[in-house]
C-alpha positions in Angstrom: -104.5 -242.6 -20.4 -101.4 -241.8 -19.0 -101.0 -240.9 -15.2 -99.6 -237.5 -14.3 -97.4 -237.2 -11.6 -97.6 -233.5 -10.7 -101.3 -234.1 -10.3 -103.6 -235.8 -7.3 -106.6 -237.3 -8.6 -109.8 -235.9 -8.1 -111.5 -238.1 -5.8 -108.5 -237.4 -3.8 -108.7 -234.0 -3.2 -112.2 -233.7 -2.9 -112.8 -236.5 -0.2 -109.6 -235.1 1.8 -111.5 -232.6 3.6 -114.0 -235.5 4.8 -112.6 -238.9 4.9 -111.3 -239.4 8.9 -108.1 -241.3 8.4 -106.8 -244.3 11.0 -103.9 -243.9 12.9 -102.4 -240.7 12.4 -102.9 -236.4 13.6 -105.5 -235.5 11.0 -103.9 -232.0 11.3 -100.2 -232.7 10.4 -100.0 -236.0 8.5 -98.5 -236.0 4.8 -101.5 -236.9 2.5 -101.8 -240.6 1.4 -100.9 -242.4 -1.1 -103.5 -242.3 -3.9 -103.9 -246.4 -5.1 -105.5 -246.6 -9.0 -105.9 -250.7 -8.5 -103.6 -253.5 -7.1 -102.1 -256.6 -8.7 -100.3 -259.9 -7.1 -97.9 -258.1 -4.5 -97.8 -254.7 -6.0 -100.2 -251.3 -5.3 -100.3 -249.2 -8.6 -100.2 -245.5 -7.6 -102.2 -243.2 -9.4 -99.3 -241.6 -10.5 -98.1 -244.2 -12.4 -95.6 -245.5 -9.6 -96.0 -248.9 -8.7 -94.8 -249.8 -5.2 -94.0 -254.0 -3.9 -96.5 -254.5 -0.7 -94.4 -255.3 2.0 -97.4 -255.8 4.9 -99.7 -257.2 2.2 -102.4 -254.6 3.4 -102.4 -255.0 7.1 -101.6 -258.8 6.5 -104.6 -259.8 5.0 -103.8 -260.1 1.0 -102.2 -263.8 1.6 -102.7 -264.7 -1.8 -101.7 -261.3 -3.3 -104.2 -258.8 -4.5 -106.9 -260.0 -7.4 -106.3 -263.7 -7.3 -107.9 -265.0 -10.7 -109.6 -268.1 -8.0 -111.4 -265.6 -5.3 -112.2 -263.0 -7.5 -114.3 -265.6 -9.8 -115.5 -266.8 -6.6 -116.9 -263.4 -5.7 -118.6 -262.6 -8.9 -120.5 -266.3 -9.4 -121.9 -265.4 -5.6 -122.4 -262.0 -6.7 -124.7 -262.9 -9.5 -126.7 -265.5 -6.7 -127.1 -263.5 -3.7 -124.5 -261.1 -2.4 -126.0 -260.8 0.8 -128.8 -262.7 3.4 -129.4 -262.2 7.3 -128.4 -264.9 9.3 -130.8 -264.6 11.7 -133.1 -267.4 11.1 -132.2 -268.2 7.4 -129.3 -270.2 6.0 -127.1 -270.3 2.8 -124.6 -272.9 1.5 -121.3 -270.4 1.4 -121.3 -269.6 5.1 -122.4 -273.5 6.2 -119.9 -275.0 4.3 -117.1 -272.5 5.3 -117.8 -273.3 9.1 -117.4 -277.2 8.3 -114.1 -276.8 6.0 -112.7 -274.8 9.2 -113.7 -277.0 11.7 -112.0 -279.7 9.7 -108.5 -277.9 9.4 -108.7 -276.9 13.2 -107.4 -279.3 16.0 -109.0 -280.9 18.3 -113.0 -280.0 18.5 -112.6 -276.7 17.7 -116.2 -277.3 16.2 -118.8 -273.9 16.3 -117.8 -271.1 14.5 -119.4 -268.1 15.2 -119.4 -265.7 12.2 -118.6 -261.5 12.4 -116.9 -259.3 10.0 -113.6 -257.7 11.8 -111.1 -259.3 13.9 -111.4 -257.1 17.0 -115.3 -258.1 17.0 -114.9 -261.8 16.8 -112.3 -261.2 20.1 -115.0 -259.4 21.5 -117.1 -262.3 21.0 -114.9 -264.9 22.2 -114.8 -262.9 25.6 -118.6 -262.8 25.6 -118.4 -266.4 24.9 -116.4 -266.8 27.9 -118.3 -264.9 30.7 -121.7 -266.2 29.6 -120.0 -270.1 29.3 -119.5 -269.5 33.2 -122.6 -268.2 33.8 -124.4 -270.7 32.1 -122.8 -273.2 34.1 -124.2 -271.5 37.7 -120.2 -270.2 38.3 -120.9 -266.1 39.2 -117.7 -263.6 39.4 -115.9 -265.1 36.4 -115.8 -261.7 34.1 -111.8 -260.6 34.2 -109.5 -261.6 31.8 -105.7 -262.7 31.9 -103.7 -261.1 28.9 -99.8 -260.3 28.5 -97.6 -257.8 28.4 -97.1 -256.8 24.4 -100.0 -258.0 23.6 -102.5 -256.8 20.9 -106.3 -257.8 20.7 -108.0 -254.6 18.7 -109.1 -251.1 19.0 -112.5 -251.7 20.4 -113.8 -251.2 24.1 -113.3 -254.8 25.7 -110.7 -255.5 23.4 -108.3 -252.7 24.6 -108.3 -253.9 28.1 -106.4 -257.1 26.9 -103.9 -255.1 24.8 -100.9 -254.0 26.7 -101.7 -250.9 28.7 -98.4 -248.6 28.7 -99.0 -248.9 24.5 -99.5 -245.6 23.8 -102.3 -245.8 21.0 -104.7 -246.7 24.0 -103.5 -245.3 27.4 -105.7 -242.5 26.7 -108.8 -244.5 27.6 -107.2 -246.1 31.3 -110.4 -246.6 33.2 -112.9 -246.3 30.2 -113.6 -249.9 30.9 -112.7 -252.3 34.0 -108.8 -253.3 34.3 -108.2 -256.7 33.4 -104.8 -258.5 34.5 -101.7 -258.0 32.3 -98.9 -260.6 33.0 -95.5 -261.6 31.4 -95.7 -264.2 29.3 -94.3 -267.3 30.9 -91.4 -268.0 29.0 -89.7 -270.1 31.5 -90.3 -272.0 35.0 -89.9 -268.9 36.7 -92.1 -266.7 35.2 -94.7 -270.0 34.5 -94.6 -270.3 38.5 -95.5 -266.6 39.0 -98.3 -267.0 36.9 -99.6 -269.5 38.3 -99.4 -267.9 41.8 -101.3 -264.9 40.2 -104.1 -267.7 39.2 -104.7 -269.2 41.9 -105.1 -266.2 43.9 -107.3 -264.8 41.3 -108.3 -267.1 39.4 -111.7 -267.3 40.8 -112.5 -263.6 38.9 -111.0 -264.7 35.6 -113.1 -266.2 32.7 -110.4 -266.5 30.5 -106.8 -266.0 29.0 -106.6 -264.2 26.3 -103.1 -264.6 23.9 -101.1 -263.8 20.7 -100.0 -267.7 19.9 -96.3 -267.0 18.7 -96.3 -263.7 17.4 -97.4 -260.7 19.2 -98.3 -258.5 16.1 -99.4 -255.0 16.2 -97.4 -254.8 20.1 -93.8 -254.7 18.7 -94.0 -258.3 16.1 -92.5 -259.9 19.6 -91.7 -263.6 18.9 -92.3 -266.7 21.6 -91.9 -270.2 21.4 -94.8 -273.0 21.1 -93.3 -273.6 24.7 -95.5 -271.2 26.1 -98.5 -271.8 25.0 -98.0 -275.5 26.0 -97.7 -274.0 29.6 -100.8 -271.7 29.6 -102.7 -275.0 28.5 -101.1 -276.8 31.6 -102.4 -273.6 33.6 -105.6 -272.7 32.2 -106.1 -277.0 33.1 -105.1 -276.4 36.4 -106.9 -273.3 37.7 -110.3 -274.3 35.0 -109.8 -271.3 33.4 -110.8 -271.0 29.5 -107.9 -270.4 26.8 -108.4 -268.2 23.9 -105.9 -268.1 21.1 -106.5 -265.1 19.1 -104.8 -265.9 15.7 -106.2 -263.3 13.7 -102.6 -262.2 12.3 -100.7 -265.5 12.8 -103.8 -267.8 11.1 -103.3 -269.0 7.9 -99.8 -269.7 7.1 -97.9 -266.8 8.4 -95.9 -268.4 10.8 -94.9 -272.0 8.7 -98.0 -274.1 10.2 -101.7 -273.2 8.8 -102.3 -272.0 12.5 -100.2 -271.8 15.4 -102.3 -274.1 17.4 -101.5 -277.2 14.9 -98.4 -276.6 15.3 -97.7 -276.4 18.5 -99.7 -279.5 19.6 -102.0 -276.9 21.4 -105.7 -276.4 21.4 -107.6 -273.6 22.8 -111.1 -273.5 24.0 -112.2 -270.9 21.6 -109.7 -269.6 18.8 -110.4 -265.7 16.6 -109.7 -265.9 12.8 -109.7 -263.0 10.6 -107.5 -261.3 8.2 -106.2 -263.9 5.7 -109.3 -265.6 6.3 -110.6 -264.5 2.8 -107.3 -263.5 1.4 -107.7 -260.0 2.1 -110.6 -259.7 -0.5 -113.8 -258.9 1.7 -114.0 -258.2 5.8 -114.9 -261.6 7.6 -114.0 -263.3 11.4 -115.1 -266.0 13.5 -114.3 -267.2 17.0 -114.6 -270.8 16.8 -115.0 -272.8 20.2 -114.8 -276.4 21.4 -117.4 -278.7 21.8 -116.9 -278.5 26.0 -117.8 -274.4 25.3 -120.4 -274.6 23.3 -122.0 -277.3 25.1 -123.1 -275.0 28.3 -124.9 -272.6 25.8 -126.9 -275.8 24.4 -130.2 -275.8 26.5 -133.9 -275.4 26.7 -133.6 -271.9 28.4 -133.8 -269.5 25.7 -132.1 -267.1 28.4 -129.0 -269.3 28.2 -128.6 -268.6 24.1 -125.5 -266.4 23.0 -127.3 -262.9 22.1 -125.2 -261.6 19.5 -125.5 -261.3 16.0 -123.5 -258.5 13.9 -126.0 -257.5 10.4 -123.3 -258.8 8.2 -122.6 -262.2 10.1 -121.5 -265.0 7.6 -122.2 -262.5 4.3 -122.1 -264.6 1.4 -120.2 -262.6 -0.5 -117.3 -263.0 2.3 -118.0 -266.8 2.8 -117.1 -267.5 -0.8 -113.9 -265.5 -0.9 -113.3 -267.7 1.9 -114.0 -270.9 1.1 -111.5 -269.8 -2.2 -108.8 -268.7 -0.1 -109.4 -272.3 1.4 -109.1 -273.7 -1.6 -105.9 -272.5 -2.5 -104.6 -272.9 1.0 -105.2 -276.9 0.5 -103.5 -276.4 -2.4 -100.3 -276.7 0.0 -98.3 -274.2 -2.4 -98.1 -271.7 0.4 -95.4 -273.9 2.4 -92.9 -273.9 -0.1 -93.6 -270.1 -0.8 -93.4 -269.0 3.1 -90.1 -271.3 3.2 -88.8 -269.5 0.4 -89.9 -266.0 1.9 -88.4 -267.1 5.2 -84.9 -267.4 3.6 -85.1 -264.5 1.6 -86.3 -262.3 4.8 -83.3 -263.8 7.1 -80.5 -263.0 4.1 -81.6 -259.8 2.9 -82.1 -258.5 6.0 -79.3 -259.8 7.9 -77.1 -256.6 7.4 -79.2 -254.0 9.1 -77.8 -256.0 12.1 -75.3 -253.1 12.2 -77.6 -250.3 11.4 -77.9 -247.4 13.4 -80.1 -248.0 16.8 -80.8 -251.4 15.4 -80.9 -253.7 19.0 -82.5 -257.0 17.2 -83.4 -258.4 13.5 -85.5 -261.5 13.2 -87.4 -263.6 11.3 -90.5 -266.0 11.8 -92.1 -267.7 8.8 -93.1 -264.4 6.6 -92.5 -262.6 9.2 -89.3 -260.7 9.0 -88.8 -257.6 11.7 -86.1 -255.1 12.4 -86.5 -253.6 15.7 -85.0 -250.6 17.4 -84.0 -249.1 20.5 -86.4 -246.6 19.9 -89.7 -245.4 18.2 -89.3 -244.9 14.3 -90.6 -241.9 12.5 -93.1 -243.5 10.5 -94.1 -240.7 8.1 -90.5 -240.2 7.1 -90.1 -244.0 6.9 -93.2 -244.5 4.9 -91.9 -241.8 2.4 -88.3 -242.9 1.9 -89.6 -246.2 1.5 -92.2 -245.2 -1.2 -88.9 -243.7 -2.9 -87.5 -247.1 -2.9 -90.5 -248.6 -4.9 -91.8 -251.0 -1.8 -94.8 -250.1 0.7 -93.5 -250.6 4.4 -95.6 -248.7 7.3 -93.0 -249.3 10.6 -94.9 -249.3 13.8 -94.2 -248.6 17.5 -89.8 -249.6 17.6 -90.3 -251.8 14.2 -90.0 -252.1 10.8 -91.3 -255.0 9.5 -91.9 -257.2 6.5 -95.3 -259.5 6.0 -95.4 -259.7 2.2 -98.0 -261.6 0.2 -97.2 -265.4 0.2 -97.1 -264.8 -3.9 -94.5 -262.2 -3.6 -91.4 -263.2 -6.0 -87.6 -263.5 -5.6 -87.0 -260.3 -7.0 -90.0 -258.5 -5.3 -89.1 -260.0 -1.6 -84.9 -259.2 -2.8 -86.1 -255.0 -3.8 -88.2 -254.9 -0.2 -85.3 -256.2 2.2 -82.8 -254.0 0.1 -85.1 -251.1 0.3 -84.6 -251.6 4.1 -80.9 -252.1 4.8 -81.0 -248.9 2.5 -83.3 -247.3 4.4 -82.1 -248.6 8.0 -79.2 -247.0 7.4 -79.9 -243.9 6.7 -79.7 -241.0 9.6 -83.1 -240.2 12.0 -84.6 -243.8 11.5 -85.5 -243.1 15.1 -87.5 -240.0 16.3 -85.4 -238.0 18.8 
């Protein structure tokens, strides 16, 4: 049956009046875009249009949407068990996913600790790190030490690491307690300010909490593996905990399968999520060392990590996992995020001279285009839908994160559709 443009389909207008939407006025948004089903890098409207997936679905759909390997992954498990508590029983997707990811992590990044979103397993890891002090008779430790542009979820705790003049959670200033926001140290300078803010504080702090590389949803703000090499050296110094939270820059996104490998760095607990199951089914972990997990290990049942969210290590998950996995050791993504990384750097160089443009880069495939100002993301999100590519800009940014599986002439119509678009008046809200 053929798709008719002029019309929205049911399910559409009849959930509209109930379905609370993320991110946006309820009141004064334009409607969304109405997706029939999804294939490699593309979203097939329900009106026929089919639109190249420039943010592959909030990062997550790595391998492109309906990869022949995870979704036959998902139906065997399916057929077996699609779902069992993990309180007290066990099943073979979930234990061998936790020993296929220790083995790809540095170092003894050993226990992984199962949850469904990204925001939860961060919440987690800064459970992990208050109770690891407690456990070990050291009282006081329960601040955090996060950065400037940083991003860590929309949940309670999580909030109080994100930057606090972003708007999209300055409304809830004193909901929870403050927690220290520093620069990044990004040279001797601001590495020896830092660690003058440790070690006059660093008696309340339980752990430092960063963005390795890439600061996502804060402004896609880039930093060199330099700087994580020195809040090792000052975590070390001060015996403070380190927590990379990779859950955008995990799996390939940045050139190394995590940021951590590649920058010779490990952290004492590390957040996966996103990619993690190539965007097929909701799954996290935060994942700690051996030295972490050791001071929950004892005969006091009081000194056990009480958390356990219903749908911990669902099977279903697990084995859209351990698939992505798969093709992940398959090495093809490399080549394809090389290739990606060109294409990003040449067809976006030109919006260099776009209107309020201040800075274009390029990480991996990770291509941004950043401006002096906020971007009217409505208007964006419809020229760009006019353009046959789906871009949502955010805060000063418009950025690309395609699917790995993205082709030439996919990747070449997304950075054309922004030079075209970049250059176009009222990019920028007044």
């Amino acid at each position: 049956m053929s798709a008719d443009p002029g019309r929205e389909p049911d399910w559409l207008t009849t959930g509209a009046a109930h379905v609370w939407r993320p991110y946006c006025q309820m009141k004064t948004a334009p409607p969304p875009l109405a997706v029939a089903r999804t294939e490699g890098a593309r979203l097939i409207l329900a009106d026929g249009r089919e639109l190249v997936d420039g943010i592959a679905s909030w990062w997550t759909a790595c391998h492109g949407y309906n990869h022949p390997h995870i979704r036959a992954a998902v139906q065997a498990q399916l057929d077996i068990a699609p779902h069992v508590m993990f309180g007290g029983l066990a099943h073979a997707p979930a234990y061998r996913l936790a020993a296929r990811l220790a083995d790809l992590l540095p170092g003894d990044l050993d226990h992984v600790f199962f949850a469904e979103s990204g925001s939860v397993s961060v919440e987690i890891a800064m459970k992990m790190a208050v109770q690891y002090w407690i456990n070990r008779g050291v009282h006081g430790r329960s601040r955090f030490l996060a950065f400037q542009g940083g991003y860590h979820g929309d949940t309670l705790a999580t909030m109080t690491v994100c930057d606090p003049d972003e708007g999209m959670h300055s409304l809830f200033a004193g909901v929870m307690p403050a927690q220290y926001i520093a620069d990044l140290p990004i040279d001797e300078e601001s590495e020896a300010k830092l660690d003058r803010l440790l070690a006059d504080r660093g008696q309340d702090i339980a752990a430092i909490v960063v963005e390795p590389r890439v600061q996502g949803a804060g402004g896609m703000l880039f930093h060199d593996d330099e700087v994580l090499r020195r809040l090792r050296r000052l975590a070390d110094a001060h015996e403070i905990l380190l927590i990379f939270d990779e859950i955008f820059v995990g799996f390939g996104r940045t050139g190394d399968l995590f940021a951590c490998e590649g920058a010779g760095v490990v952290p004492d607990i590390v957040t996966l999520s996103k990619s993690l199951t190539g965007g097929t089914l909701p799954l996290s972990a935060a994942i700690a060392t051996t030295r972490v997990f050791d001071a929950f290990w004892s005969d006091d049942p009081g000194a056990a990590l009480m958390h356990g969210p219903t749908y911990m290590g669902n099977p279903l998950a697990c084995a859209a996992a351990n698939a992505s996995l798969d093709l992940f050791q398959t090495g093809q993504w490399r080549a394809d995020v090389a290739r990606i990384a060109t294409g990003l750097a040449d067809g976006l160089a030109s919006c260099r001279s776009g209107p309020g443009v201040v800075d274009v880069r390029v990480l991996g495939a990770i291509g941004v285009v950043e401006f002096a100002g906020p971007v009217a993301v409505s208007e964006l999100c419809r020229r760009f839908a006019d353009e046959g590519v789906w871009i949502r800009p955010m805060g000063r940014v418009v950025y690309l994160c395609p699917p790995f599986v993205v082709t030439d002439a996919e990747l070449a119509k997304l950075t054309r559709a922004v030079a075209r678009v970049v250059g176009l008046p009222a990019t920028v809200t007044s």
